[in-house]
N, C-alpha and C positions, 0 to 999 in steps of 0.2 A: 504493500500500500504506500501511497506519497505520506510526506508527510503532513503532522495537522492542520497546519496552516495552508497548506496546497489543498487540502482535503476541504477547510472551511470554508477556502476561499471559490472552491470547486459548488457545494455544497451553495452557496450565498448566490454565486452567480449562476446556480441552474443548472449547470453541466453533468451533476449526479445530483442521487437525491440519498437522503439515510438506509432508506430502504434499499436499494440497487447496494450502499458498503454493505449493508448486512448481510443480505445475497452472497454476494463474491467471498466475504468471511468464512461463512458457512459452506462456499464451494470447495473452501480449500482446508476448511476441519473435515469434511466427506471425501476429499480426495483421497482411492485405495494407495496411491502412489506415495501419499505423505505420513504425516505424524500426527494427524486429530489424533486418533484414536488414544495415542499414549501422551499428548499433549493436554489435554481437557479430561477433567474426571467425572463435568457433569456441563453439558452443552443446554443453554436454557431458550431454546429456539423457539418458542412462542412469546416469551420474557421481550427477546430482542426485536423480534419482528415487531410486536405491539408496540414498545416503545420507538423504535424508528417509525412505523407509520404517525405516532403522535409527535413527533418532533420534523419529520416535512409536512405535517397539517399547522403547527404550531408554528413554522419559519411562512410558509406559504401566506400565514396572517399577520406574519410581521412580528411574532411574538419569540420566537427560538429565545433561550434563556441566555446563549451566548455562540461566539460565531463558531465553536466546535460540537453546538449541540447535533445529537445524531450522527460520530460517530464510534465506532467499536473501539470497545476494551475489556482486555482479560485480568479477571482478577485469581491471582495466588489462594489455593486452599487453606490458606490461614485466616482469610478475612471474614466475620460473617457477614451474613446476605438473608433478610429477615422471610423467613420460611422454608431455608436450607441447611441443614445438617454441616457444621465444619467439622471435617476429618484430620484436616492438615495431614494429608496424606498417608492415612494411615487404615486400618481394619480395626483399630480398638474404638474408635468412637462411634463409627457406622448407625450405630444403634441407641445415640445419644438425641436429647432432644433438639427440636430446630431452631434456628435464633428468631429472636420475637423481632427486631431491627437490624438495619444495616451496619455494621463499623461506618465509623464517623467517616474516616477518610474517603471510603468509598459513597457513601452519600451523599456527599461533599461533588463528587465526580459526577453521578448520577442527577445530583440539581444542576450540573453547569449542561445537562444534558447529553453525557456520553451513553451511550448503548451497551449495558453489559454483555455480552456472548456467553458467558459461565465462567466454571472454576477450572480454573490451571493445574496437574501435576507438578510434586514437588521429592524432596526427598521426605520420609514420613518425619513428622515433628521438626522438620529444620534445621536436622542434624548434620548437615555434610555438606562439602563442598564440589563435590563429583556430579550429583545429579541422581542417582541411580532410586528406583524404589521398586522391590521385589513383589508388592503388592498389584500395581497399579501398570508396571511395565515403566520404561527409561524411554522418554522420547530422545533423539539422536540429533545431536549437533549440526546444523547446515553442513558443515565441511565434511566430504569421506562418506557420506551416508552410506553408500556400496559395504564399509568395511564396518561401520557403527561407532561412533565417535560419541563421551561422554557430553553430555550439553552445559554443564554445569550446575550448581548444586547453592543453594537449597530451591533458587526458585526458577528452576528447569524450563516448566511449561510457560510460565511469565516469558522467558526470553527467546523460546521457540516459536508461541503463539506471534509475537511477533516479528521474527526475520522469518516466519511462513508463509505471514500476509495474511494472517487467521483475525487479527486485531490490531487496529496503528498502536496501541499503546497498550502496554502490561503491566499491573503493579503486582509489586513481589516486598518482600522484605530482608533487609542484611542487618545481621549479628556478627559475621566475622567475613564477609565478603559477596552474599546470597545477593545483593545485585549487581556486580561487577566481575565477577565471574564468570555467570551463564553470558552476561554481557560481551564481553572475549572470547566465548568460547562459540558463541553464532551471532557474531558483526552487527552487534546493536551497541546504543547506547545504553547505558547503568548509571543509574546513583543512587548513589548514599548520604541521603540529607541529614545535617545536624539533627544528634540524638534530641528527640523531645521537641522538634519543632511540628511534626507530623501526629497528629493526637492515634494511640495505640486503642484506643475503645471498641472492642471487637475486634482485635486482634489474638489468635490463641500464640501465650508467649512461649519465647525459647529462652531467653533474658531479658528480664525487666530492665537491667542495666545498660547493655548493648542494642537490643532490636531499633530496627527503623524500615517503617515501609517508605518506599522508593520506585520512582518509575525504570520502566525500558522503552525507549522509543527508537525512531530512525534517527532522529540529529540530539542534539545537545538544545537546539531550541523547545522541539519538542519535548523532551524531559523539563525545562525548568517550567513550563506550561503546566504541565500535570503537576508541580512540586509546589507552584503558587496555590492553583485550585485546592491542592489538599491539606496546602499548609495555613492559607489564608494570611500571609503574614509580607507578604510583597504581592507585587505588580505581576510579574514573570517576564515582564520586558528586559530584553539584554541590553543592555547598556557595551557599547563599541568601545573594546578596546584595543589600540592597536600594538601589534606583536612589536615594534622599536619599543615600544614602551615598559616589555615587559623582562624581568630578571626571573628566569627559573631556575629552580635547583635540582639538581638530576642526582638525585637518591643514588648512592651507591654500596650505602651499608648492606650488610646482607639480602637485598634487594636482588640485585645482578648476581648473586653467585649461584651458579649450575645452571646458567638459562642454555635452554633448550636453541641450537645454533639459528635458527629461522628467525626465531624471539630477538636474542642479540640484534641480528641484519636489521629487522626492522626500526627497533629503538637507538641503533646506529645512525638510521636512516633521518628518522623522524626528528631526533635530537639536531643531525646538520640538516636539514631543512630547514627548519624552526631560526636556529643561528645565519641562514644563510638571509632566511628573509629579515631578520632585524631583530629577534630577540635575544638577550645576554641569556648563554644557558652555562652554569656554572656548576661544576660539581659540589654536590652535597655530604656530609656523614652525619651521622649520629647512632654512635658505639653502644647506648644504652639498650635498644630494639635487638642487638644479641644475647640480653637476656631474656628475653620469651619466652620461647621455648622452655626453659630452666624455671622460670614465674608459672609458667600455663601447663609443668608437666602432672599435674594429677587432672586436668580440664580448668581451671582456672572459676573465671566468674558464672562462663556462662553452664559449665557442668554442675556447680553449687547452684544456681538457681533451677535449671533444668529438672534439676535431681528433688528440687522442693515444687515441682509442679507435678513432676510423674511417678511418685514414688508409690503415694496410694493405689495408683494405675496399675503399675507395674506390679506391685505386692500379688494383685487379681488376675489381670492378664498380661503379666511378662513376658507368656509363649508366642502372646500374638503380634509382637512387637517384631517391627525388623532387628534383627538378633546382634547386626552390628549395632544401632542404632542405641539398641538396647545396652548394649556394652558401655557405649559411651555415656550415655544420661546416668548410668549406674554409680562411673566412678564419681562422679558428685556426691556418693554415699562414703567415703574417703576423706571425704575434704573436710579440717577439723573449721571451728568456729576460728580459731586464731589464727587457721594457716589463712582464711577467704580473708579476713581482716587486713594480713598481710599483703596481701593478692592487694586490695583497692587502694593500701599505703601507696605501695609502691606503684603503681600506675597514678596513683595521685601526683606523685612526686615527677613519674617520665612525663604527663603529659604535662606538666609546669617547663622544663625544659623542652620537651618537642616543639611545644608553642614559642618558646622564645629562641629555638633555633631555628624555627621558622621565619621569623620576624624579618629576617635578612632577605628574605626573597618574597615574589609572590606567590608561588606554590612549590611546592614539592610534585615532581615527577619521575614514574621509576615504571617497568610494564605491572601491567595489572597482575597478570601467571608470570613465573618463569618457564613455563610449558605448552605444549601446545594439547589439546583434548585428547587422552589416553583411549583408547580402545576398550567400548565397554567391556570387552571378556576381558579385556587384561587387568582392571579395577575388580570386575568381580571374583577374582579369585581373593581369598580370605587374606592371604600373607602379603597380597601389593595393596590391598584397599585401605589400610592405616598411615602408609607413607606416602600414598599417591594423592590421598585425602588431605594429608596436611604439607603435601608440597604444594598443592591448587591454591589452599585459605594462605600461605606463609606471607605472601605481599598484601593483599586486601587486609588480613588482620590487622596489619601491623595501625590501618586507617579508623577500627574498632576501638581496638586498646588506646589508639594518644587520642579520641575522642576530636576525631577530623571530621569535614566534608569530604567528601570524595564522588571522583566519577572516572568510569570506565570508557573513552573513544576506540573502535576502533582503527587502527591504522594496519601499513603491511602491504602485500599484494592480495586485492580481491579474489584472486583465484586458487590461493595460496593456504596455509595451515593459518586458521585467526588468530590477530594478536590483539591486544588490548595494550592501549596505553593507558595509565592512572595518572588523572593528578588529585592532589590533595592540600588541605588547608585547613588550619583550627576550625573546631567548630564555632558557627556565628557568623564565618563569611560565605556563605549558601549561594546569594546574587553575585558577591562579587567573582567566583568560584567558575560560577555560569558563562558572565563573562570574557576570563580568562579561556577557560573551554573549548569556546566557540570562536574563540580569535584563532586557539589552536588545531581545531577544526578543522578549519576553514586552509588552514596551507598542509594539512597531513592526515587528515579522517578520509576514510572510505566511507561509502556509502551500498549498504547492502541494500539490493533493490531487485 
């Protein structure tokens, strides 16, 4: 699909109507050749149809609530949707009661007039960064689909439904990278808006302390569009900035080590482009972010809070849990009261420094993965799916933990294994963030179309 503004402005002047996006949406979640099927857990095609015919009878009168009313968007199985069951991708809930209302965020979306299509596949509860869920099936990455390529992980179907042309816009949520990820790993845009600027009410959590819902769109315009509506707390208009103007920091701490050779080429590439057309891009460090790993080895915050959401759950039906999935939310039953205490000291303390090593540039820049999407069979073997899992999240977290904005472009060769570039910036600069993005964009983003 174009993007929203192509679409609204299509849309305004007549040339489509809501109805005919809906259509085409729904041709390509039915398509046998594609990924509906493992993409969407619950397609609400009477939902979407009625609503699209009421918003080209609504614009027809002059009334459309705004100029992207009518068209499609996938929402992540975490969100509720008042009179559907959230699973968040899983088989223990199936049979829990329906939500009486919508999640705010999404309501929020649905007043500005977008069309929901249904709920997205994800990994079960929002454990992972691979993508995979044994329940529900792993929809497949754009790139290799011949061979099966992970999509990314946790909000898989968010970022498939749209580089499929199933939906222009997906919202999903990240805790340690779930929209930046799938983002790179099938050539959309990702973010990850400031913790707490996106209200989480009706959202089922994975970390109260980290979660953030986030859009996936085709550009970086289109994402801060979705991030104003759901944030309500800006304009969404980008504000022009030009790349002479701009001083990046090219992340080199544990960031770049073991990238995958393709990954390198590209952020070799992107980095002298950037510099060629007029930005100062400057290398970065900061030595603290090699202790993670060593801070986050029993699961950290978001295992201690997981592990206080599912534990009743699991005490009942443990066997019905995806079994890794389960492993992981468990070890949060490890985690003492002092060691978590320590856990939030000391991130307290890194992101006081992160932010003021930041301060020197306008963002930090480093790839989203060091990798390029693994081979579902070769994740699902039991002995690769723990290091392959935390090689994927080891960049996006690090955007988690110093409590950043972040957002995932891709760049690279269109034809080629996807890559992601991140940039990032304390939380609280979200527009300014946009802005930057989109200047970068604009001389080094592909556009998957």
């Amino acid at each position: 699909m174009k993007t929203l503004n192509e679409l609204a402005l299509d849309l305004n002047e007549g040339r489509t109507s809501s109805r005919k996006l809906v259509d085409q949406a729904l041709a390509a979640i039915d398509d046998p050749a594609g990924e509906g099927d493992r993409t969407f857990l619950l397609v609400d095609r009477a939902g979407a149809i009625a609503t699209a015919e009421l918003m080209d009878d609504l614009r027809a009168r002059g009334k459309a609530p705004t100029p992207w009313a009518g068209i499609p968007f996938s929402s992540k199985d975490l969100f509720d949707e008042a009179g559907e069951v959230t699973t968040a991708g899983s088989k223990v809930l199936a049979n829990h009661s329906a939500a009486t209302r919508d999640a705010r965020c999404i309501a929020r979306l649905k007043a500005a007039g977008f069309v929901r299509m249904g709920r997205t596949n994800m990994t079960e509860f929002a454990y992972s960064g691979v993508g995979l869920n044994p329940h529900y099936g792993t929809p497949k990455s754009v790139w290799d689909r011949e061979t099966g390529r992970i999509p990314g992980g946790s909000s898989s179907g968010a970022a498939v439904s749209v580089a499929d042309g199933m939906a222009a816009l997906g919202i999903g949520t990240d805790t340690g990278g779930s929209c930046r990820i799938p983002a790179a790993f099938n050539r959309v845009v990702g973010y990850k808006p400031s913790t707490g600027r996106v209200p989480k009410n009706g959202v089922f959590p994975l970390s109260e302390t980290l979660d953030a819902p986030g859009p996936f769109a085709r550009t970086v315009e289109c994402c801060a569009t979705a991030d104003a509506l759901m944030a309500e707390d800006w304009s969404g208009e980008i504000t022009e900035t030009p790349l002479s103007s701009l001083r990046l920091g090219a992340l080199k701490t544990m960031v770049c080590d073991d990238l995958d050779e393709h990954v390198g080429s590209a952020l070799e590439a992107a980095l002298g482009a950037l510099s060629a057309a007029g930005a100062s891009v400057v290398d970065a460090a900061f030595a603290p972010i090699e202790q993670l790993p060593e801070i986050n080895a029993k699961g950290g915050i978001a295992a201690a809070e997981a592990y206080s959401v599912h534990h009743s759950l699991m005490a009942t039906n443990g066997d019905e849990y995806d079994q890794r999935v389960r492993t992981r939310v468990g070890s949060g039953s490890i985690i003492t009261a002092q060691e978590i205490i320590e856990v939030h000291k000391r991130r307290g303390e890194m992101i006081e420094q992160a932010h003021a090593a930041m301060a020197g540039v306008d963002a930090w820049v480093m790839p989203t993965c060091p990798n390029a999407p693994f081979k579902i069979a070769e994740v699902d073997d039991d002995e690769n799916y723990g290091p392959l899992n935390l090689k994927c999240l080891r960049n996006t977290f690090v955007g988690n933990f110093l409590h950043t904005c972040a957002i995932s472009l891709p760049i690279g060769q269109p034809d080629g294994a996807p890559v992601g570039l991140m940039l990032m910036m304390p939380a609280g600069n979200d527009a300014r963030l946009f802005s930057i993005a989109s200047a970068v964009e604009a001389q080094v983003g592909i556009r998957n179309v």
